[in-house]
C-alpha positions, 0 to 999 in steps of 0.5 A, spaced: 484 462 498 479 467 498 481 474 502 479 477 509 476 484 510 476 487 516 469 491 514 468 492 521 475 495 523 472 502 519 473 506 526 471 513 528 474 516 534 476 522 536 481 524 532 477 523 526 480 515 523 477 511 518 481 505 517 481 498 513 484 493 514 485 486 508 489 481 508 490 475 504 495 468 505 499 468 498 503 462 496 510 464 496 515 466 502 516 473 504 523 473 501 520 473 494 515 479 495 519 483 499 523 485 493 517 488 489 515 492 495 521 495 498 522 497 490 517 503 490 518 504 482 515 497 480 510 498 485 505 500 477 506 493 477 503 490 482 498 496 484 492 497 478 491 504 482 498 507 481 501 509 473 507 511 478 511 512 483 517 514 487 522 515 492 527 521 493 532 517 497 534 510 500 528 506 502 528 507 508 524 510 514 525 519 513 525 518 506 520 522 501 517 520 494 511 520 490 506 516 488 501 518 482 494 514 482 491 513 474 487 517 470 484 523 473 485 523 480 493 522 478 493 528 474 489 532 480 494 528 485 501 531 480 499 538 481 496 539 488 499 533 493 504 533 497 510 528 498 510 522 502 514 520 508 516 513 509 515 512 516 516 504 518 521 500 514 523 493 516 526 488 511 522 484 509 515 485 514 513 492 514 513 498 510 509 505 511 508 511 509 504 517 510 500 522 505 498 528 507 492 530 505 487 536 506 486 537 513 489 530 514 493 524 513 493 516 510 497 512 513 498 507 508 501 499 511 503 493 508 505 487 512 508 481 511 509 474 515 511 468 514 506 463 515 507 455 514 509 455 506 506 461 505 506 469 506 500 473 510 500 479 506 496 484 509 494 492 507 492 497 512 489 503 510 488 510 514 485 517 513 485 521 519 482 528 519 475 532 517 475 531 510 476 524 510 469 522 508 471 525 502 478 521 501 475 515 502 471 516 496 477 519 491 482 515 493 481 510 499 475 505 496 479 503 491 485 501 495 481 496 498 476 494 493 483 493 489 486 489 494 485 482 491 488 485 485 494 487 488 495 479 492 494 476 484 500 479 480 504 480 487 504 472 486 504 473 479 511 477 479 514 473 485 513 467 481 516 470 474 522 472 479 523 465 481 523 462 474 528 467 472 532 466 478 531 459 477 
């Protein structure tokens, strides 16, 4: 199936927002995805813009970690950023997070939901703040231009996990 962008969900508010939504049917059940996003190490996996990440804690709401973007955003990012902070985690449907950035933040989502034989994987993406023109062009264009990555080796992984399973 060919994913849906919510273009038109870019929204600019008083409190300075610039969010994107994207979502995608994937051929497999929430169970079989939401162990490779409750496991934030093997997020790499899955996600072309991440050499790594990590949590400080148990996967759940209130815990911290850290992600690293590839090549020299990462190497930027190591040195100068701060941790995130889960801020929404419900067995297999939702986890969030929230990045500090300068001035601001991302609040970065990922939803699932059961439907028919599959699984509505949806990302929702959000700066806040006066630089987030700015972190639009680092980091968060790539997030959505990269989606459909994410969705291919999800389902790719999910289907490598059933086969061993099996």
């Amino acid at each position: 199936m060919t994913p849906v962008y919510e273009t038109d969900s870019s929204v600019y508010r008083p409190g300075m927002t610039w969010t994107r939504t994207s979502r995608e049917i994937l051929p497999c059940p929430p169970s079989a995805l939401w162990p490779l996003l409750a496991d934030f190490g093997r997020w790499p996996d899955w996600d072309p813009d991440l050499s790594s990440a990590e949590l400080h804690g148990p996967a759940e709401a209130g815990t911290t970690g850290f992600l690293v973007p590839t090549g020299f955003r990462g190497r930027v990012h190591s040195r100068v950023a701060e941790a995130f902070t889960i801020t929404s985690l419900v067995q297999e449907r939702e986890i969030a997070l929230r990045q500090p950035i300068p001035l601001g933040a991302m609040d970065l989502v990922f939803r699932l939901t059961s439907v028919g034989d599959g699984t509505e994987f949806v990302q929702e993406i959000t700066l806040g703040g006066p630089m987030r023109a700015v972190m639009v062009a680092v980091i968060a264009g790539d997030v959505v231009k990269h989606f459909d990555v994410k969705c291919a080796r999800l389902v790719e992984l999910a289907a490598a996990q059933a086969d061993h399973d099996a």
